[in-house]
N, C-alpha and C positions, 0 to 999 in steps of 0.2 A: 504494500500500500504506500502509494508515493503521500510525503504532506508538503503542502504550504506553507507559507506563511504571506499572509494577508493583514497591510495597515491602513484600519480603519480609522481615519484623524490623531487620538493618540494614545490609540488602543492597539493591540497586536493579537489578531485572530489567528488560531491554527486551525487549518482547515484538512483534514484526509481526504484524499482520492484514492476513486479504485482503480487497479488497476487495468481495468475492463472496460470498457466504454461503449455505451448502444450509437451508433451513425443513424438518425434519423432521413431516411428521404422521402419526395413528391415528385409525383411530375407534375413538369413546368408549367404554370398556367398558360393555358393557350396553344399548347404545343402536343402531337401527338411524341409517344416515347418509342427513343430509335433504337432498335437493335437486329443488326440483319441476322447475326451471328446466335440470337437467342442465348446468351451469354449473362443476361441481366435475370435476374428471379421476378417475375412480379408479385410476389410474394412477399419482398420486402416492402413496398407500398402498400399492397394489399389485405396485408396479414399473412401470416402462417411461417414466416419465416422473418430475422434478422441479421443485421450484419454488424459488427463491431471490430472495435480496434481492442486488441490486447497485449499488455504488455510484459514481454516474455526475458526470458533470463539477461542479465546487463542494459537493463532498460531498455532494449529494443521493441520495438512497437510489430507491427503485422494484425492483418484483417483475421477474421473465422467470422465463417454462417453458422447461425446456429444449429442451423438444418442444411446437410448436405455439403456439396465440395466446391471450393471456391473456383472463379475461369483465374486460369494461369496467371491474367492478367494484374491479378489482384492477391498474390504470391509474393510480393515485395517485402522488405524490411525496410525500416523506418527507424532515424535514431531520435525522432520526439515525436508526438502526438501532434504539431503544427504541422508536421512533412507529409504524416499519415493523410489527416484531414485535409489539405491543401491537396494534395494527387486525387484524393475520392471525390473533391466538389469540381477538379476536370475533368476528370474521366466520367462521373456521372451528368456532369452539363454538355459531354459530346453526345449525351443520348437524352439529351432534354429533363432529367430530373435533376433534382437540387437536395442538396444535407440541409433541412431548416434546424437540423439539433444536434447536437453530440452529448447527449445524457449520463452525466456521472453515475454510473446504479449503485457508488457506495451512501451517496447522498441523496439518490432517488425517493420521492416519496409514493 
C-alpha cells in the first residue's frame, strides 16, 4: 500500500492508496466506439467486466481484466500510475472512449 502525504493549509494529512486501481471508461459522447480488431471488451463500459492498473513488485505499474486476458496491447509496464493512465486515455480515445475515473478501491466507498 503506497501512502501520501497531503498538506492541507497547516495540517498534514496521510493518506493510503491501494495499490490496485479501477480505470473507469465511456464512450465518447457522440461518437460511435472503434474497434476493427475486436480487441476492446465492451464489457468494460457495459458491465460485467473491469480493467485496472496494478501495482506489482518495485512499484511497477501494468493493466489486469478482471475477467479474462488482456490484447497484447495492453501488456506494458509502467514505472508510475501517471505513465499507466496517460497511455490508457490514448489508446482508449483512438477508439472513441474516455477514462472519466481512476478509482482508489483502498479509499473506495
Amino acid at each position: 500500500m503506497a501512502t501520501l502525504l497531503h498538506q492541507h493549509e497547516n495540517t498534514l494529512e496521510v493518506k493510503n492508496h491501494a495499490p490496485t486501481r479501477e480505470i473507469v471508461i465511456k464512450p465518447a459522447e457522440g461518437f460511435k466506439t472503434l474497434d476493427s480488431a475486436g480487441v476492446v471488451d465492451t464489457r468494460l463500459w457495459k458491465g460485467g467486466n473491469s480493467i485496472y492498473a496494478v501495482m506489482g513488485e518495485g512499484g511497477i505499474w501494468h493493466f489486469q481484466y478482471q475477467n479474462g486476458v488482456l490484447p497484447e496491447v495492453l501488456r506494458g509496464k509502467f514505472t508510475s500510475l501517471s505513465k499507466l493512465v496517460s497511455f490508457a486515455k490514448e489508446y482508449f480515445s483512438k477508439r472513441n472512449l474516455e477514462v472519466i475515473e481512476v478509482k482508489d478501491l483502498y479509499n473506495a466507498s
